[in-house]
C-alpha positions in Angstrom: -16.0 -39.4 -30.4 -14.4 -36.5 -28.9 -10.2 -36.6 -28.4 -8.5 -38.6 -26.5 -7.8 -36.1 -23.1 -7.2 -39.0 -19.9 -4.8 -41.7 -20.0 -6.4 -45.3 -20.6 -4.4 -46.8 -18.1 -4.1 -44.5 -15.2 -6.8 -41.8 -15.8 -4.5 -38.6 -15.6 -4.2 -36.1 -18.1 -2.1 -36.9 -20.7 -0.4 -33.5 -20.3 2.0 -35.6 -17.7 4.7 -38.2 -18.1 2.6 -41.5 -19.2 6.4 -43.3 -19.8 5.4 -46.5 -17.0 1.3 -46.3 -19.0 2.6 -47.1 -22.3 5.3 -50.4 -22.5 5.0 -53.5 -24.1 3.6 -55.1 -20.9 0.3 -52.5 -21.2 0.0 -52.5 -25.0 -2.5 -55.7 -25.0 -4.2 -55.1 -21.8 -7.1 -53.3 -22.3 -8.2 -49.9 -21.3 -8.9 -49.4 -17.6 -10.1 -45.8 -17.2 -12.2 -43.7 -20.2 -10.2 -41.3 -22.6 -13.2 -38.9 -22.5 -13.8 -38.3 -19.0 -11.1 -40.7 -16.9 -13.9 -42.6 -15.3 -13.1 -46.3 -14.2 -14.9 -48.6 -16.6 -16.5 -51.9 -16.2 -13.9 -54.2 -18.1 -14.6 -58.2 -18.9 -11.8 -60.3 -20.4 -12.7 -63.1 -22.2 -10.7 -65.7 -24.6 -11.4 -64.2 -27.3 -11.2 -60.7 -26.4 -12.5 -58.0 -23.7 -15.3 -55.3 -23.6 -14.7 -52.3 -21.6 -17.4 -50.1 -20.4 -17.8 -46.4 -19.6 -20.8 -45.2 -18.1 -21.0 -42.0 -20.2 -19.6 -42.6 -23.5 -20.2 -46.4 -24.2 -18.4 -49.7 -24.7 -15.2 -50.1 -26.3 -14.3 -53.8 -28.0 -10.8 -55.3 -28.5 
C-alpha cells in the first residue's frame, strides 16, 4: 500500500495543519476521503462496523 499522502478526513495534503481532522470526536469515525489519492469514498456504517470504499485502491474495514 503506498504511504499515507491525503488526509482521511478532509482530503488535503497532510503537509497542512490537520489540528480540527484529528480529535477525539474523529478518531472512531471512519475514513471519508482515500490516503492514496484523496478521492471521496463510498462509506457504509453498520452496527458492527463500517466499510469504506475507494474506487482505485480498494476497501478499507474497521
Amino acid at each position: 500500500m503506498n504511504q499515507a499522502e491525503f488526509c482521511v478526513h478532509c482530503g488535503q495534503p497532510l503537509a497542512g495543519d490537520h489540528g480540527a481532522c484529528h480529535n477525539p470526536r474523529t478518531a472512531l469515525e471512519p475514513p471519508r476521503f482515500c490516503a492514496s489519492c484523496a478521492r471521496r469514498m463510498v462509506v457504509q456504517i453498520t452496527p458492527v462496523g463500517w466499510t469504506a470504499r475507494c474506487s482505485r485502491h480498494g476497501e478499507l474495514t474497521g
